[in-house]
N, C-alpha and C positions, 0 to 999 in steps of 0.2 A: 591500421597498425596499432592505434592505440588501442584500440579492443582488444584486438590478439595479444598485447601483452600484459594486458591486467588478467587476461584469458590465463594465459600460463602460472603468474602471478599466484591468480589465487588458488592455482589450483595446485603450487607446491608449496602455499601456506597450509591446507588441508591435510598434505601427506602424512600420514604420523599421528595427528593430531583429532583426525575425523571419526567417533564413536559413537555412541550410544549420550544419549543427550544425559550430564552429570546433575544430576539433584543438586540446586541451589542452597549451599550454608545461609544464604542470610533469610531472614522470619520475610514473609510474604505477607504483604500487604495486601487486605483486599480491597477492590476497589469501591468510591461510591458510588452506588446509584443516584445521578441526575435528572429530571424531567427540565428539557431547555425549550422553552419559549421562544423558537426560531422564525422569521419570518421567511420559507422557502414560496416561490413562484406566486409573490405576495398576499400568502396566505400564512396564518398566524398556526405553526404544527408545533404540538407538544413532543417534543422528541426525545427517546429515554437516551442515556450516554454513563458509559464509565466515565467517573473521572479519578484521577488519583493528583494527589498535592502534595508535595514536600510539607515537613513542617514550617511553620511559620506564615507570616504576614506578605512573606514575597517584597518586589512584584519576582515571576519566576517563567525560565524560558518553558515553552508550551509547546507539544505536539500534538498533530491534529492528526489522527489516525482513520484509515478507510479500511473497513472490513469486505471482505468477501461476497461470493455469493452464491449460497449451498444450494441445493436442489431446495423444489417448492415443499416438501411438509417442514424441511428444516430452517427454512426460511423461518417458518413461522415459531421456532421454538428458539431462535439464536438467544443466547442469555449475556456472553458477555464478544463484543465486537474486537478487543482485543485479548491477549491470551494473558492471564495473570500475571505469568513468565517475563514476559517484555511488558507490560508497567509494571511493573517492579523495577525489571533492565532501565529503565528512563528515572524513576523515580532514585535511585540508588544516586543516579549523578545532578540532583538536584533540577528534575525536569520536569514539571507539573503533564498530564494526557488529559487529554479529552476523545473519546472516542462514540460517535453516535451511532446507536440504533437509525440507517437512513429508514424512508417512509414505505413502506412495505415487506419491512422486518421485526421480530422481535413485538417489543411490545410496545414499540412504535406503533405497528400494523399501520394499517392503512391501502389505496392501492398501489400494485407492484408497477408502478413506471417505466423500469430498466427494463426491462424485456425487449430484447435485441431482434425477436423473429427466426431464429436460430433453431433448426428443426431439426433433428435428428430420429432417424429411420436405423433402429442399430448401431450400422457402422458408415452411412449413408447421411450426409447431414442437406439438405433440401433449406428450400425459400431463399428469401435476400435480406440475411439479417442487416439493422442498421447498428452498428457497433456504436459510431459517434452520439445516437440517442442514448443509448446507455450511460456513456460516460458523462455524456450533458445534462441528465436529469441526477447522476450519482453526483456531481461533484457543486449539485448548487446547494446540496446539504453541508458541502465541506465550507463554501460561501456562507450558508447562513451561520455555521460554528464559529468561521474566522469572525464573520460581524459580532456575532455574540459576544466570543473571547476578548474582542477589544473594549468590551464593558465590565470586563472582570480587572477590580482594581488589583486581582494578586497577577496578572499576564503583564508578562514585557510584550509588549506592543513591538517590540525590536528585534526580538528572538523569535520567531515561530517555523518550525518546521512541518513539515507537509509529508506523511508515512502512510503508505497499503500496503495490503495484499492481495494478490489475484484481480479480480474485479477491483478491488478498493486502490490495489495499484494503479492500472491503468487511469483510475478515479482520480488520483494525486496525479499523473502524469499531464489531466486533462486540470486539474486544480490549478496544477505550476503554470499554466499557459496563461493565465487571467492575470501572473504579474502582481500579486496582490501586495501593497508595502506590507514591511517587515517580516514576511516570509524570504527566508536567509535560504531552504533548499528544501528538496524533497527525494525522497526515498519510495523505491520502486522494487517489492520482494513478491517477482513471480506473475509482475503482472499481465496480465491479459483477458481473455474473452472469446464465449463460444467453446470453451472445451468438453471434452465427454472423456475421462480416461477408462472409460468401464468399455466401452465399445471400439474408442477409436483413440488409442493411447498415444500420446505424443503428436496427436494432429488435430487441431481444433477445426471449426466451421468456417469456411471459406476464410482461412487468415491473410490472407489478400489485402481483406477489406479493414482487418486489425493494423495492415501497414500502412493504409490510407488513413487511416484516423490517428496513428501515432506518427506520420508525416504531418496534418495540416495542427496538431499542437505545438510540432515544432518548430512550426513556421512562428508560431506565435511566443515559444515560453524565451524569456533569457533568465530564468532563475534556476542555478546549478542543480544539478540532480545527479542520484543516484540509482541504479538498475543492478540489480542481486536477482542471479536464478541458478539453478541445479543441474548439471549437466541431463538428471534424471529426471528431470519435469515430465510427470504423463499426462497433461494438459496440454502442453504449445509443443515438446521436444528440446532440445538442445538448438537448434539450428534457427527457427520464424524469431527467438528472443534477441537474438543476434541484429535479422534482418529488422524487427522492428527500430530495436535502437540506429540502426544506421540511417531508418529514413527518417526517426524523429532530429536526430544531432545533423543531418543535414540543412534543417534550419540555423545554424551556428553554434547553439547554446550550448553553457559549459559544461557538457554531459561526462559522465563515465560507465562503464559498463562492468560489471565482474561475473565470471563464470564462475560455477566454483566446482568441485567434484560431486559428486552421486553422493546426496545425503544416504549413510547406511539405514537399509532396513525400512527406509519412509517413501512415499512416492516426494522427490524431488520439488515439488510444490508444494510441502510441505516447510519448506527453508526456514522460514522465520522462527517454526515451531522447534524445530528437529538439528538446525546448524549454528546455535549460536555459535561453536569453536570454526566455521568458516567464514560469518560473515561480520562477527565482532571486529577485526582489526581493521577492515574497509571502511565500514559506518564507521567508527571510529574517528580517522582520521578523517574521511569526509564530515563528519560535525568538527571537527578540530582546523578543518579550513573554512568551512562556512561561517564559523566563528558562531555557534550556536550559545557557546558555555561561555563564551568570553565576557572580560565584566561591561 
């Protein structure tokens, strides 16, 4: 019930409101190029990362953002992990990002780990991928950044929040389960795993096995979280986003969920990039009760 009615919620906060995404009045920062000295699967990897900083000396709350995961030539050209758009959106409220190139992106490179086994014939998707390797080898990059950040004398050590996309989602959703101190909450826009929308729109690779793997994090996380998708997702659908959150918050944790309308004009998994006027006022108040900004 509580899903069905953040369901509705947000989806006649949208009405009226849902366009064409409005060019940002304020000067856009761009962000800095980092190389972080990470120690992942204890090994020392140079890992490149936006990062963007409020001014000043800090210390300042910090998000730890997961990017995506494009097909394989674009893997290798990703430039920036999150979208200028939203660091800026974090930076404007006095909220330092960090977002890494993980290891077999970008100019990270290296090899691709995450590969789930997910075979696609068309419209046919074949093998036994393993979802949960993906998410376990994506998210001990977000471990090595959190260790990182707590070496950065400008991070509140108190305030970190835990943010994806697609694959970078489910990454953060598999992040929140480790419990880590001062990680306050995480945010989940669109995430999932195994999809094709070019062949098989709105139905990923055995998503099944995406419900098994966002069950046994839920057994684990109690650190509140947030889940943003599009009614028009051509990755998972409207419908598996749902089923997944219900077997992860069956672990207990203080989960919520929002649908929101058909971003116009974008395939739905797009949201982060395309919906800030539907999913502005939820993040919102979810950092305003997780108490991100608080002093």
């Amino acid at each position: 019930m509580r899903l069905r009615v953040l369901y509705l919620a947000a989806t006649l906060l949208v009405l009226g409101c849902a366009g064409p995404p409005v060019p940002s009045s304020h000067p856009q920062v761009q962000p800095e190029v980092a190389r972080l000295p990470l120690l992942i699967d204890g090994k020392l990897t140079e890992v490149v990362a936006d990062l963007y900083k409020p001014p000043g000396a800090g210390p300042f709350p910090l998000v730890i953002f997961s990017h995506g995961r494009p097909g394989s030539r674009e893997r290798a050209r990703l430039r920036h992990p999150i979208t200028i758009d939203h660091g800026n959106y974090w930076l404007r409220q006095g909220v330092a990002v960090v977002a890494p190139q993980r290891p077999g992106y970008g100019e990270t490179g290296g090899v691709d780990v995450e590969d789930s086994g997910a075979d696609w014939h068309g419209a046919q998707c074949r093998g036994d991928p393993d979802y949960t390797r993906t998410a376990d080898h994506a998210r001990r990059t977000v471990l090595a950044t959190y260790e990182w950040a707590l070496r950065q004398p400008w991070v509140r050590k108190d305030r970190i929040l835990l943010e994806g996309q697609s694959v970078g989602g489910m990454t953060t959703i598999a992040a929140a389960a480790l419990n880590l101190p001062g990680v306050v909450g995480a945010v989940n826009f669109s995430g999932g795993v195994g999809g094709n929308p070019h062949t098989s729109p709105g139905k990923s690779c055995k998503p099944e096995l995406v419900t098994d793997a966002y069950r046994r994090f839920g057994l684990q996380a109690r650190v509140p979280t947030l889940w943003l998708y599009a009614r028009n997702d051509q990755h998972w659908g409207p419908t598996m986003p749902m089923i997944w959150f219900d077997a992860y918050q069956a672990g207990g944790s203080d989960s919520e969920f929002v649908m929101t309308a058909p971003v116009p004009g974008h395939d739905g998994h797009q949201l982060l990039r395309y919906g800030e006027p539907m999913w502005r006022a939820p993040l919102e108040a979810f950092i305003k009760r997780v108490g991100l900004l608080s002093p």
